[in-house]
C-alpha positions in Angstrom: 83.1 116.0 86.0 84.1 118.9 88.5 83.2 118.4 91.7 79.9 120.6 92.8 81.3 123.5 94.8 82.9 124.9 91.9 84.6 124.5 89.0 88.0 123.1 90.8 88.8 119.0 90.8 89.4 119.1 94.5 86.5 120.4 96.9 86.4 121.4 100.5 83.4 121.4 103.2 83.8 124.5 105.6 81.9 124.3 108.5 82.2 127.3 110.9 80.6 128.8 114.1 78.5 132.0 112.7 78.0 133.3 116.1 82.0 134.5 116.9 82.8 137.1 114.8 86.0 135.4 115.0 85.1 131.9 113.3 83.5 134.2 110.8 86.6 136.4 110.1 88.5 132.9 110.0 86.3 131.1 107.4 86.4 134.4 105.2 89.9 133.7 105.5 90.2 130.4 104.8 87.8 130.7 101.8 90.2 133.5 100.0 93.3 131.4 100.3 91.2 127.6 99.0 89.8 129.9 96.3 93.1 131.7 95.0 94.8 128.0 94.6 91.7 126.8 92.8 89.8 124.7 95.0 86.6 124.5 95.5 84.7 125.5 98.6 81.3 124.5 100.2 79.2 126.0 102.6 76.0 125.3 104.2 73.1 127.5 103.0 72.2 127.8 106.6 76.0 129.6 107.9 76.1 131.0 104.6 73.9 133.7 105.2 76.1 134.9 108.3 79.0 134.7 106.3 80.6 137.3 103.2 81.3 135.0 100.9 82.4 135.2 97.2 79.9 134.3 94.5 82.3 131.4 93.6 81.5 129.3 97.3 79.1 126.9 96.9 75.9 126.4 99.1 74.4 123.5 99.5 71.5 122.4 101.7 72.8 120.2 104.7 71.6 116.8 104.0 73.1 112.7 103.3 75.1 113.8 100.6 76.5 117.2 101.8 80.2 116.1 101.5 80.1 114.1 99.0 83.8 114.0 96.7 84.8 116.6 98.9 88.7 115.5 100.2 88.5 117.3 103.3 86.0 119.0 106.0 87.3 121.9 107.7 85.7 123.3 110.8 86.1 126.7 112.9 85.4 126.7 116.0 85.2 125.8 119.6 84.6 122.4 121.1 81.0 122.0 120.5 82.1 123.0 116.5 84.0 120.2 116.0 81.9 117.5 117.6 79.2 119.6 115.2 81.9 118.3 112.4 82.5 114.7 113.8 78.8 114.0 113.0 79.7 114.9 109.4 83.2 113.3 109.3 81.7 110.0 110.3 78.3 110.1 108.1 81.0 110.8 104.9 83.8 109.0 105.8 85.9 113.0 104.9 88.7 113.4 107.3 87.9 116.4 109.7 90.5 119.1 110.3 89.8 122.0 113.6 91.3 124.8 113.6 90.1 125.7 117.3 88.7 129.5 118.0 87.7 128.4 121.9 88.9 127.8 124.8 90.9 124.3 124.8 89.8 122.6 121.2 91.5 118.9 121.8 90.0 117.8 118.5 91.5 120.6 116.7 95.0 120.5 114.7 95.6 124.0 114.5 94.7 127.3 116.0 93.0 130.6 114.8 97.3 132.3 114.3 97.6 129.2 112.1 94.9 130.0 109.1 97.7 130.4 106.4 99.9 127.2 107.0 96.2 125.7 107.2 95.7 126.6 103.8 99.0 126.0 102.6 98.9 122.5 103.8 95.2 121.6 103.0 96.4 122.4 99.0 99.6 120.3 99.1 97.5 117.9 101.1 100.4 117.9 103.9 98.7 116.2 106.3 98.1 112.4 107.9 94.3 111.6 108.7 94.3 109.0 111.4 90.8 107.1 112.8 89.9 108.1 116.0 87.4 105.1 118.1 83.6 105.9 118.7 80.6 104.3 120.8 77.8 102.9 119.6 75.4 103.4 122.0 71.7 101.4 122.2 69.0 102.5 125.1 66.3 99.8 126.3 62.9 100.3 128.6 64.2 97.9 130.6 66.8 94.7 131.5 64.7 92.6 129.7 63.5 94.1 126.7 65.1 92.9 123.2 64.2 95.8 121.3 66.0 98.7 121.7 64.0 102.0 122.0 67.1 104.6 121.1 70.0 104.1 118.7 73.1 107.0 118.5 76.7 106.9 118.5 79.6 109.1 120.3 83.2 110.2 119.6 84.0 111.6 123.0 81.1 110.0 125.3 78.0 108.7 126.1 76.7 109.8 129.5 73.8 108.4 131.5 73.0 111.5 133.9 70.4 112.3 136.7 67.6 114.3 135.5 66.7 116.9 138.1 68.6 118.1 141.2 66.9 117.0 144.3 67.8 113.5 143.8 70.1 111.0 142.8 70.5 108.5 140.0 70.2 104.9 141.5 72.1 102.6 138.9 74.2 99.1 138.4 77.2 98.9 136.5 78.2 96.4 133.9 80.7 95.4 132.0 81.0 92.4 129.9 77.5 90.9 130.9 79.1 91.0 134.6 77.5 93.7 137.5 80.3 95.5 139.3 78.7 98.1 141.5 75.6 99.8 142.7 75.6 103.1 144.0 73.3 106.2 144.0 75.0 109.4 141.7 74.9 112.4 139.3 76.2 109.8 136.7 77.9 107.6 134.5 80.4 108.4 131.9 80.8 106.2 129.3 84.1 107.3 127.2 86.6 106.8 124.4 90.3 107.8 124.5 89.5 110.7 122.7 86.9 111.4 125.0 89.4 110.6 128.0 90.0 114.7 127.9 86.5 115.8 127.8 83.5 115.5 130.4 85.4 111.4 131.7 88.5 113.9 133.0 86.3 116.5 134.3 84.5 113.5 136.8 87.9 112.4 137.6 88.8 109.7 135.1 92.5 109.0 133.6 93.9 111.2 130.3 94.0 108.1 127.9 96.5 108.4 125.5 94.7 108.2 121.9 96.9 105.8 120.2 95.2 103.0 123.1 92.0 100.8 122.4 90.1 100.8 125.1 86.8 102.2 127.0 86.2 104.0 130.1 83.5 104.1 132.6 83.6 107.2 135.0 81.1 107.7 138.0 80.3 111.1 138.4 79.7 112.2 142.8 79.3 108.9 143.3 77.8 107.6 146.4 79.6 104.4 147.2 83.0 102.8 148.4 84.1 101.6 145.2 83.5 104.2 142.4 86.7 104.4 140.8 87.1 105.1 137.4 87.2 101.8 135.0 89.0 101.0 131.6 88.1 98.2 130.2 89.5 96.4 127.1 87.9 98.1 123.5 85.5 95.1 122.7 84.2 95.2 126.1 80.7 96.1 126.7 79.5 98.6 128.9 75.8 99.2 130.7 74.4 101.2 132.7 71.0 99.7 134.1 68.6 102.5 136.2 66.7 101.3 138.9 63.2 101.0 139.0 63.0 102.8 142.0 65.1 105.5 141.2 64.1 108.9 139.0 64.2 109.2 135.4 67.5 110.0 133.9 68.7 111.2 130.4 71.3 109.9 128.3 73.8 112.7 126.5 75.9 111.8 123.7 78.7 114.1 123.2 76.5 116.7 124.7 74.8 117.3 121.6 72.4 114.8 121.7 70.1 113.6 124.7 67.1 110.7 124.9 64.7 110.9 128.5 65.8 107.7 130.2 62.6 106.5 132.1 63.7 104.2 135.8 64.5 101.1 134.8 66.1 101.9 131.7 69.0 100.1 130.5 72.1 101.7 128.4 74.9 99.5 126.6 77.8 101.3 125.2 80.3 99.2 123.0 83.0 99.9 120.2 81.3 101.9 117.3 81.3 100.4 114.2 82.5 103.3 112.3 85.6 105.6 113.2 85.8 109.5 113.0 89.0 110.5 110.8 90.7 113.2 111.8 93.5 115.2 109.2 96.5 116.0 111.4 99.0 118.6 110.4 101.8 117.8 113.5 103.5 114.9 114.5 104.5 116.5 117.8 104.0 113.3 120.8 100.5 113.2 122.5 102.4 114.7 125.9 103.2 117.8 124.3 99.6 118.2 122.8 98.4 117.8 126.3 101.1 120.5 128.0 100.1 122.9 125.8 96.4 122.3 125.6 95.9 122.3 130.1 99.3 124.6 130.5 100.9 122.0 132.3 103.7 123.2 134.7 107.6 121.3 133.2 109.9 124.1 134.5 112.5 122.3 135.6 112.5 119.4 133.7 116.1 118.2 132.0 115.2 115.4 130.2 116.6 112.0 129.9 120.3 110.4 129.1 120.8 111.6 125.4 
């Protein structure tokens, strides 16, 4: 049997931000080039209407099964894109591959000057997919409650913030069943090594090379003597308990999705259960990914003995 999405054996999800008239350019693009090598193509019905697509592209309703036998998801777009496509990757198992159209695009493999070898490679199926860590995150009322009151999961981070302005977020730190700190702040990130890049180096936390298992735990304007960043070993457990006394706070998970934390509320970040795969097209070391991506100054440099 074909696969649904056309009349080819091999079947690819595009995903694409309809709001650039550049991601919409791109994924016309990138539909051509699938479609003139015989692959199929699916689109959701919802970007669909925002894109010109030939009568030969699929459109299906988004929903469990949206990806299922597809080989590959492909996404266009800025950061906020491809988390948009992580939630897919991981629901289906598919290997995600981002071709970024914004402004940095860490989870992407290739950028918007790249759409033909992106084709070229997806049909020869050139490419490595390699798992990437998540968080599994679980909210409770309270430190003593058993039940939990909020279930979700991150690839970048989960992060326990302050809900209004005038005042600060009163919480404890934990890690391993353990308290390390108390301290009044704007918040808590709680990140992967993925993530390490994202909002955890924006507060101040280390770049986290993805290749190590492990989590980190990044106060944001913290109020306190010790409020250095953490990294703790990758089947630690992390919480975030706010006081009783303090105001309500939200929790934000990969910015995409966010819960009303009421005082007292306790969060516990841990390893996620189920990876994100991610289809990678270069080889090139970590370090040069992270030059290129935060135009890091290396005039000057000579290298090692050869």
């Amino acid at each position: 049997m074909p696969a649904a999405g056309g009349t080819a054996d091999r079947t690819v999800l595009l995903l694409a931000h309809t709001g650039r008239p550049a991601a919409v350019r791109s994924a016309e693009l990138v539909v051509r080039g699938l479609l003139a090598h015989g692959m199929g193509v699916r689109v959701l019905v919802e970007e669909a209407e925002d894109l010109p697509l030939p009568p030969e592209v699929a459109r299906v309703e988004n929903g469990p099964g949206v990806a299922e036998e597809c080989e590959l998801l492909v996404v266009l777009g800025g950061d906020g894109t491809l988390l948009r496509g992580a939630e897919f990757s991981r629901s289906s198992g598919v290997p995600m591959l981002g071709v970024n159209l914004g402004r940095v695009g860490f989870l992407a493999e290739a950028e918007r000057d790249d759409l033909d070898q992106v084709v070229e490679r997806v049909v020869r199926r050139d490419y490595t997919v390699e798992e990437r860590m998540t968080l599994d995150v679980v909210v409770y009322n309270d430190s003593t409650a058993c039940v939990p009151v909020h279930v979700d999961w991150a690839l970048n981070e989960a992060s326990v913030e302050k809900a209004s302005r005038e005042r600060l977020l009163e919480v404890v730190t934990e890690v391993d069943g353990r308290p390390v700190s108390r301290f009044g702040c704007d918040g808590v990130v709680c990140a992967t090594p993925t993530g390490s890049t994202a909002y955890a180096f924006s507060a101040g936390g280390p770049v986290v090379w993805p290749e190590v298992e492990a989590l980190l735990m990044v106060p944001i304007s913290a109020h306190a003597l010790f409020t250095k960043p953490l990294v703790t070993a990758p089947h630690s457990v992390l919480a975030v308990e706010v006081q009783p006394n303090t105001p309500h706070g939200v929790l934000w998970c990969d910015g995409r999705r966010s819960v009303e934390l009421p005082a007292g509320a306790r969060v516990e970040v841990r390893r996620g259960a189920v990876p994100v795969r991610l289809a990678r097209l270069h080889r090139a070391p970590f370090t040069d990914r992270l030059v290129a991506k935060f135009a890091l100054p290396v005039a000057g440099w000579r290298g090692g003995p050869r």
